[in-house]
BASEKOL-611970 format. One record per residue (C-alpha): residue number from 1; residue in one letter; x, y, z. Coordinates in Angstrom, 1 decimal, always signed. Each point is the difference from the previous one (the first is absolute). Layout:
residues N
(NUM 'A' (X Y Z)) ...
end
This chain:
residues 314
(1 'X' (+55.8 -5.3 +108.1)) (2 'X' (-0.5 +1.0 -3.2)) (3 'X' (-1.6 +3.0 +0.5)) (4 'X' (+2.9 +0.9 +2.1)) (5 'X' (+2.1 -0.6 -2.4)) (6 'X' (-1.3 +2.3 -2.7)) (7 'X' (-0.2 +3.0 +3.0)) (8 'X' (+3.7 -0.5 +0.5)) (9 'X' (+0.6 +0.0 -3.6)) (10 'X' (-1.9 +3.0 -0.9)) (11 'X' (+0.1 +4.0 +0.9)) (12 'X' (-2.1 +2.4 +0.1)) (13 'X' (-0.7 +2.6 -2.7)) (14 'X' (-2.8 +2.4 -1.6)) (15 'X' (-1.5 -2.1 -3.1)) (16 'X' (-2.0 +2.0 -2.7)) (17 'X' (-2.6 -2.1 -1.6)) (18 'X' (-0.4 +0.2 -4.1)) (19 'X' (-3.1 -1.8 +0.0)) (20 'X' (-2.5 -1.7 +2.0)) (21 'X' (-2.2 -2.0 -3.1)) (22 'X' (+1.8 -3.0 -1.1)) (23 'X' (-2.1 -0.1 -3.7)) (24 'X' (+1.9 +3.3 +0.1)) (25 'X' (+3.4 -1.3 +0.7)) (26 'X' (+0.1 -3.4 -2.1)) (27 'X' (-1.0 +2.3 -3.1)) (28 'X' (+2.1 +2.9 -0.1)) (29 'X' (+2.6 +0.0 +2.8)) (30 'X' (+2.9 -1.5 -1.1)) (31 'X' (+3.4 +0.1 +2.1)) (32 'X' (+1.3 +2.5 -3.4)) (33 'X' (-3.0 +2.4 +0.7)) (34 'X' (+0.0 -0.5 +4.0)) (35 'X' (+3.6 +1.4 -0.9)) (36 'X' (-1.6 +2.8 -2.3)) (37 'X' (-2.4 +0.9 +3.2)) (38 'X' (+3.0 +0.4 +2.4)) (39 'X' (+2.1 +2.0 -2.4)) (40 'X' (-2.9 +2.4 -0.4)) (41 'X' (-1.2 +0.6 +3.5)) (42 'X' (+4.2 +0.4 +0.5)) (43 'X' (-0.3 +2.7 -2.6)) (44 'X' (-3.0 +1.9 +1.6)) (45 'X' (+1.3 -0.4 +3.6)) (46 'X' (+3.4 +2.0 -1.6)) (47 'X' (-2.8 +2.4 -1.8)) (48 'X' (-1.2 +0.5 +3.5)) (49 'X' (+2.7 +0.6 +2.2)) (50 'X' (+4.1 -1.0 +0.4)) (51 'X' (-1.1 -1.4 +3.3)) (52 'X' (-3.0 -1.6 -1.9)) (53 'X' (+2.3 -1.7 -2.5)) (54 'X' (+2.2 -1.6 +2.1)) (55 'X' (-3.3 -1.5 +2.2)) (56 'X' (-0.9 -2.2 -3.1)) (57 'X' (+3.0 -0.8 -1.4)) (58 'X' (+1.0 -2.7 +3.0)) (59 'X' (-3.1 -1.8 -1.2)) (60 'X' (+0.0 -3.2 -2.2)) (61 'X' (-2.1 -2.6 -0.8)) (62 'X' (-1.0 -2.3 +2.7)) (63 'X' (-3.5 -1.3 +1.6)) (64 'X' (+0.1 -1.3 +3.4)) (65 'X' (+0.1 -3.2 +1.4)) (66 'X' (-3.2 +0.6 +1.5)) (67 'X' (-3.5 -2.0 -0.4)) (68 'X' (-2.2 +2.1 -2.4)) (69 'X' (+2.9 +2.3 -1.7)) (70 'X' (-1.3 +1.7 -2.8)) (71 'X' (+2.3 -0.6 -3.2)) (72 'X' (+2.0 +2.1 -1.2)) (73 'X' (+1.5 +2.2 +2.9)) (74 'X' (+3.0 +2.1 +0.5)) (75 'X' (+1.7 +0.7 +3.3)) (76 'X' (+3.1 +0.9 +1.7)) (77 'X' (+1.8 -1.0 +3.0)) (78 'X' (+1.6 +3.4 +0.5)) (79 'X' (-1.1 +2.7 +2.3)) (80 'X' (-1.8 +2.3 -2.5)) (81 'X' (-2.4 +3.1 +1.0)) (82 'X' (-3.7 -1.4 -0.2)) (83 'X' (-1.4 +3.5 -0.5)) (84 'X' (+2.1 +0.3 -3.5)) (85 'X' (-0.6 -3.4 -0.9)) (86 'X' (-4.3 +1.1 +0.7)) (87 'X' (+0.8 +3.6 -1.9)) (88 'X' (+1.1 -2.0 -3.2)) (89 'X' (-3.0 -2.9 -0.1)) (90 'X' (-2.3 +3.0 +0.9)) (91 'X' (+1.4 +1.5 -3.5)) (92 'X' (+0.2 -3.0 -1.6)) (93 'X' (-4.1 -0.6 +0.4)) (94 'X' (-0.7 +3.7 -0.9)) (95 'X' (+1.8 +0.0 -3.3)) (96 'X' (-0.4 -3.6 -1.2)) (97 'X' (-2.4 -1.5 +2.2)) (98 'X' (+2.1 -2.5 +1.6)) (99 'X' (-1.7 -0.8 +3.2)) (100 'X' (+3.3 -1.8 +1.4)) (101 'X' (+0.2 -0.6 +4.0)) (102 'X' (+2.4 -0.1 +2.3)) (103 'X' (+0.6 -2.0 +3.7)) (104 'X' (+3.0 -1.4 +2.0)) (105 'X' (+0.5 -3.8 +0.5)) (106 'X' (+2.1 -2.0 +1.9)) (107 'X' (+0.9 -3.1 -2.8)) (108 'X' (+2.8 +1.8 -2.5)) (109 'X' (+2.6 -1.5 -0.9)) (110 'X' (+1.8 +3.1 -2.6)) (111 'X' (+0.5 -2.4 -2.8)) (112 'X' (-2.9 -1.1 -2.5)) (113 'X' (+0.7 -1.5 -3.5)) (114 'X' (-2.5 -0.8 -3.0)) (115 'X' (-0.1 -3.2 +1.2)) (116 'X' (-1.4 +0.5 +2.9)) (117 'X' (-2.5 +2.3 -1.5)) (118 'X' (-0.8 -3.3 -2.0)) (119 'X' (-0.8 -2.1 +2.7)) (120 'X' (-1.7 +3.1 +1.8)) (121 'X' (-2.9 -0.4 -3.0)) (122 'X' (-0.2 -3.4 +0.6)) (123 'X' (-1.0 -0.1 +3.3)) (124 'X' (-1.9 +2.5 +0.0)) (125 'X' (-2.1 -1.5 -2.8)) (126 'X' (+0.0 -3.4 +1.4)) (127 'X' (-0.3 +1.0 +3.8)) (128 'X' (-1.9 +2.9 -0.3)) (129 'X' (-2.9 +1.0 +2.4)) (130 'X' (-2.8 -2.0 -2.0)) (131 'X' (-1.5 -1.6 +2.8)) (132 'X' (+1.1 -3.7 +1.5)) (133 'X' (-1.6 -3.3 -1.8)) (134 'X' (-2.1 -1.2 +2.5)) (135 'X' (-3.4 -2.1 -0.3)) (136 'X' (-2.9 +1.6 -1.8)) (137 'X' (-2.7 +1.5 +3.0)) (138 'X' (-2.7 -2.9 -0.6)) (139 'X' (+2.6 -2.5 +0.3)) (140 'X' (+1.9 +2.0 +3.2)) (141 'X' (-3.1 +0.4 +1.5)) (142 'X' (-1.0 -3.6 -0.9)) (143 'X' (+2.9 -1.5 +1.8)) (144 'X' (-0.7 +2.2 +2.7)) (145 'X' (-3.0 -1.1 +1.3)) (146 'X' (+1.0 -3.4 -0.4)) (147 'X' (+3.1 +0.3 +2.3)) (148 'X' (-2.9 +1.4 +2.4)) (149 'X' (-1.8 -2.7 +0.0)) (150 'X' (+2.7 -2.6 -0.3)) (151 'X' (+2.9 +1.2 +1.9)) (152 'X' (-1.5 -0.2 +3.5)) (153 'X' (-1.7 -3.4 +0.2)) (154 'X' (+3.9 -1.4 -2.1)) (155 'X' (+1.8 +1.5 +3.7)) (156 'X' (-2.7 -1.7 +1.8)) (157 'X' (+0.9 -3.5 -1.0)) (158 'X' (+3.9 +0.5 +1.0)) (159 'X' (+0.9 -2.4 +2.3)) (160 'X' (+1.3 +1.7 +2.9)) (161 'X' (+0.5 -3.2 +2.1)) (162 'X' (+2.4 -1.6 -2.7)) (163 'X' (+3.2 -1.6 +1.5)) (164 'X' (+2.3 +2.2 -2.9)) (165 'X' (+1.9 +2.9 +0.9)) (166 'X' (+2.0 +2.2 -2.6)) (167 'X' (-0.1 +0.2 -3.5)) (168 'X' (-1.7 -3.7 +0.0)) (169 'X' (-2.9 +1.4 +1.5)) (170 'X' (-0.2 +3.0 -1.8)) (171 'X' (+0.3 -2.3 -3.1)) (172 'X' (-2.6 -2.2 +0.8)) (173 'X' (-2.9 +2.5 +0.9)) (174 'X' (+1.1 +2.1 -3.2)) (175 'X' (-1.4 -2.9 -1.9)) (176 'X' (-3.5 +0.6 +1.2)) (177 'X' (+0.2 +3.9 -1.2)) (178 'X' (+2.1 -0.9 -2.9)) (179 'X' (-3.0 -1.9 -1.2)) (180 'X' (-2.5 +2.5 +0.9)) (181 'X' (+1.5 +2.5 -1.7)) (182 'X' (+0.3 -1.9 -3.8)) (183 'X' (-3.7 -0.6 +0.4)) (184 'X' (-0.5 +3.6 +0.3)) (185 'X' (+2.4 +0.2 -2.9)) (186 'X' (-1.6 -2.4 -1.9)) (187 'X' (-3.1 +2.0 +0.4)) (188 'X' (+1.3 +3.6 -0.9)) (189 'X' (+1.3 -1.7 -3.3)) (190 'X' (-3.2 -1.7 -0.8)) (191 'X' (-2.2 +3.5 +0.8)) (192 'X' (+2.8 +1.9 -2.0)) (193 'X' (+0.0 -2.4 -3.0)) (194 'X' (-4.1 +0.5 -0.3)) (195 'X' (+0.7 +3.9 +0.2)) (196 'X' (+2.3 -0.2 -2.4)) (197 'X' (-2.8 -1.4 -2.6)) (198 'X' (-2.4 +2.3 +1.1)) (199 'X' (+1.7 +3.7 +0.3)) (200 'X' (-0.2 +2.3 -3.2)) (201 'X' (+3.9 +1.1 +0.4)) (202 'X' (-0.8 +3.7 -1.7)) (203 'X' (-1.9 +0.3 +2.8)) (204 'X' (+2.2 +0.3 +2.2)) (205 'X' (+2.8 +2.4 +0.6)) (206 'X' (+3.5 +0.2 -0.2)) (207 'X' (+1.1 -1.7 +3.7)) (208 'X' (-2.6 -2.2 -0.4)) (209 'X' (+0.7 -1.4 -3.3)) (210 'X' (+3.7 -0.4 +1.4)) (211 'X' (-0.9 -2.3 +3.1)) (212 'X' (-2.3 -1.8 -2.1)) (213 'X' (+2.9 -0.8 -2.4)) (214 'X' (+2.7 -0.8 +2.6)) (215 'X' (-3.0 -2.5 +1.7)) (216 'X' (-0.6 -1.7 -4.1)) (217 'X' (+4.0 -0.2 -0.1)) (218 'X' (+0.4 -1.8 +3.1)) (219 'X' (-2.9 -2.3 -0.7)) (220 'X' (+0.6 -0.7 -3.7)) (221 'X' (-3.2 +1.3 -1.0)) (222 'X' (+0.0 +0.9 -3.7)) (223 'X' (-2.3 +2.9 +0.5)) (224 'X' (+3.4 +1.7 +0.9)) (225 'X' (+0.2 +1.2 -3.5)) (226 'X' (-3.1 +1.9 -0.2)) (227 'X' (+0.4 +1.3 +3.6)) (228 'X' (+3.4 +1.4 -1.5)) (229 'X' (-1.3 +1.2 -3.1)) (230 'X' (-2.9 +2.0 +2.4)) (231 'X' (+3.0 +1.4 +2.2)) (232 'X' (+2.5 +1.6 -3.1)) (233 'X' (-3.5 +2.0 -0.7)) (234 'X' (+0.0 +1.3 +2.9)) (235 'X' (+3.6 +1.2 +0.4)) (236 'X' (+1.0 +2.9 -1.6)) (237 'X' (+3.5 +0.1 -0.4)) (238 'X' (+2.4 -2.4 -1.2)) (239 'X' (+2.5 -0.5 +2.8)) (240 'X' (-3.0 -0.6 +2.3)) (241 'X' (-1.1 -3.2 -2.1)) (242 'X' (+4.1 -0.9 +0.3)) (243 'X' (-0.8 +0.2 +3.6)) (244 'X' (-2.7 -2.1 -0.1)) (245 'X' (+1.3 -2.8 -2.2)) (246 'X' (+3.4 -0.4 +2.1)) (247 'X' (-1.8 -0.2 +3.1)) (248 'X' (-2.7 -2.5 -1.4)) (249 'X' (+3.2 -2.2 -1.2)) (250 'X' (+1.5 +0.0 +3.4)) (251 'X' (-2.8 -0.1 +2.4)) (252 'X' (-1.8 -2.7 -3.1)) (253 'X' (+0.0 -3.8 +0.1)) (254 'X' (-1.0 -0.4 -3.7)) (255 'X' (-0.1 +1.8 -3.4)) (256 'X' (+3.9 +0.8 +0.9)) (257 'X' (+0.9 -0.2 -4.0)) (258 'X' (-2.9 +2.1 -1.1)) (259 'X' (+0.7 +2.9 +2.1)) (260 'X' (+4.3 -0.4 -1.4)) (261 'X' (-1.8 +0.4 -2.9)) (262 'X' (-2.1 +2.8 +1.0)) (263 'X' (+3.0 +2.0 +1.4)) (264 'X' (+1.4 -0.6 -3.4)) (265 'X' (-2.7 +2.1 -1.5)) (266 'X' (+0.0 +2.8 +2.2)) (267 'X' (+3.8 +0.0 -0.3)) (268 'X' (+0.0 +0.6 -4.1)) (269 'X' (-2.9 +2.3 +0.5)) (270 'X' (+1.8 +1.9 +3.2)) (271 'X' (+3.0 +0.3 -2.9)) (272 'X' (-1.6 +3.1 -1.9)) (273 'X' (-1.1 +2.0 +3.4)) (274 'X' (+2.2 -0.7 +2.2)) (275 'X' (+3.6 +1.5 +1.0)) (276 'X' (+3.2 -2.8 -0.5)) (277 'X' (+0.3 -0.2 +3.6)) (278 'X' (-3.5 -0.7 +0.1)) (279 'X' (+0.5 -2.7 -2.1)) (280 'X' (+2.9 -1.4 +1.1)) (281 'X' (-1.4 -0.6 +3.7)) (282 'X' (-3.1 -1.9 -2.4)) (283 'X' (+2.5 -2.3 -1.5)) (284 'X' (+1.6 -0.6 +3.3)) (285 'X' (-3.2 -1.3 +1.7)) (286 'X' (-1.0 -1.9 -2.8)) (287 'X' (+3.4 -2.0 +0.2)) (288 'X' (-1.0 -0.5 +3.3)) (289 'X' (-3.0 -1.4 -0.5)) (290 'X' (+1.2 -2.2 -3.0)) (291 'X' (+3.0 -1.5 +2.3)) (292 'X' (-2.6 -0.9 +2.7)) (293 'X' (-2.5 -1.8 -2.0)) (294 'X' (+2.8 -1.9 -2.1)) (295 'X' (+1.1 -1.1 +4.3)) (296 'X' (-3.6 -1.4 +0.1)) (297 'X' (+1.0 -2.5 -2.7)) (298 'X' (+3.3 -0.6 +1.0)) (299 'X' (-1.5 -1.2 +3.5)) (300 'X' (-0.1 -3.6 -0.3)) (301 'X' (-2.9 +0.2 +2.7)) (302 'X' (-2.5 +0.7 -2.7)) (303 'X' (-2.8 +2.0 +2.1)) (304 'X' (-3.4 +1.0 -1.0)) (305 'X' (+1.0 +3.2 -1.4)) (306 'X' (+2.6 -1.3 -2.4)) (307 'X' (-2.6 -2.7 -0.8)) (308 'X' (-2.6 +2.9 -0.2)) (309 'X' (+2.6 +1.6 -2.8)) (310 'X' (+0.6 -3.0 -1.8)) (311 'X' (-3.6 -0.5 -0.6)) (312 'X' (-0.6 +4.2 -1.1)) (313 'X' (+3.0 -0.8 -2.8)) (314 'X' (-1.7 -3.1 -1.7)) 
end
């Protein structure tokens, strides 16, 4: 349904992209000089040709509503010749070396503001393609051949014969699997909490170093921090560890005050490198992650994160 709803919302256009390297973006394309860009290639399409001119002047700033936009982009919803709009990127990377691209998509809607440039950078720090937490490969692989060995004898000892019918017997013989499976759990935590003590976290590289910290944050395991500290070595730009820390808080069970902290820090140093826009869509997700931890609190329930926290700030 929703994805219906954006195609009935949207047209189709010819969208030039300005850049395909976020570092790039976050540090020197700001909606004033994404303006500066459009004006110029407006001035050397007119340069070109009459024809030419009038081509990139019914483009404005907008990126898609499409799953891996590159940021910034402009695009049109008018019916412009593509062989003009080619001529004057063509010239564009010949005398400036602007390698700009251009393709037709389907999700335009002809109006873009700042703002939605601003949450544009946010997602595509904190959503970017930086690979999925999942369980480190000794631990997935671990769990695996204990399902193997475990799975098939647990289906044996259903009752098949019980009186129950429906969800009651579905219920009941859920039990017997249900308890399987935390003994496996129990298991992979146990074997991951020795690996923990024993891996050299330099060692390993940058995915690596992430699962390993999303496993310590879920488990409580204090060798989080140097796990962390190993995996901001290893990543080489700055919105990349912003990625990192936001998905550790929301994917984490524990060290949820240390990593506010820790966006903190990137935030003030993100201040002298990074566009406003950049930092706006910063600000925004830290608020985020500040209103859900103070929830944790509010929650009279008082699980074993919040206890986790409580214990971190004494």
């Amino acid at each position: 349904m929703f994805e219906q709803m954006i195609i009935e919302h949207s047209e189709p256009g010819f969208v030039i992209t300005l850049s395909d390297d976020l570092e790039n973006t976050l540090r020197n394309l700001s909606w004033e000089q994404i303006e500066k860009l459009r004006q110029e290639l407006v001035r050397l399409a007119r340069q070109t040709s009459a024809e030419c001119g009038r081509a990139l002047e019914a483009f404005h700033i907008e990126t898609p509503g499409e799953v891996g936009a590159s940021i910034p982009s402009l695009a049109t919803l008018e019916n412009v010749d593509k062989a003009c709009v080619e001529q004057v990127l063509e010239r564009a990377r010949e005398q400036f070396g602007w390698k700009f691209k251009l393709y037709m998509s389907c999700l335009l809607e002809g109006k873009y503001s700042r703002q939605d440039y601003v949450d544009n950078i946010k997602d595509a720090i904190m959503y970017g393609d930086y690979g999925d937490p999942v369980l480190p490969a000794e631990l997935r692989e671990h769990r695996r051949r204990l399902l193997e060995k475990e799975i098939p004898s647990a289906f044996k000892g259903l009752t098949v014969d019980h009186y129950l019918v429906g969800y009651r017997w579905v219920e009941e013989e859920t039990k017997q699997v249900e308890k399987i499976l935390k003994e496996i759990d129990s298991e992979v935590q146990a074997v991951g909490r020795y690996l923990l003590e024993t891996i050299t976290p330099p060692e390993k590289n940058q995915e690596e170093l992430f699962y390993w910290c999303v496993f310590a944050s879920q488990t409580g395991n204090d060798r989080f921090y140097q796990f962390y500290g190993a995996l901001e070595e290893k990543v080489p730009y700055l919105h990349q560890k912003i990625h990192y820390c936001w998905q550790l808080y929301w994917t984490g069970r524990c060290f949820k005050n240390w990593l506010v902290e820790k966006m903190k820090e990137y935030i003030n140093e993100a201040r002298s490198i990074y566009i406003p826009e950049a930092i706006e869509a910063l600000k925004g997700t830290l608020k985020e992650m500040r209103d859900e931890f103070s929830g944790l609190f509010a929650d009279e329930s008082g699980d074993e994160t919040e206890n986790r926290e409580e214990g971190e700030e004494s």
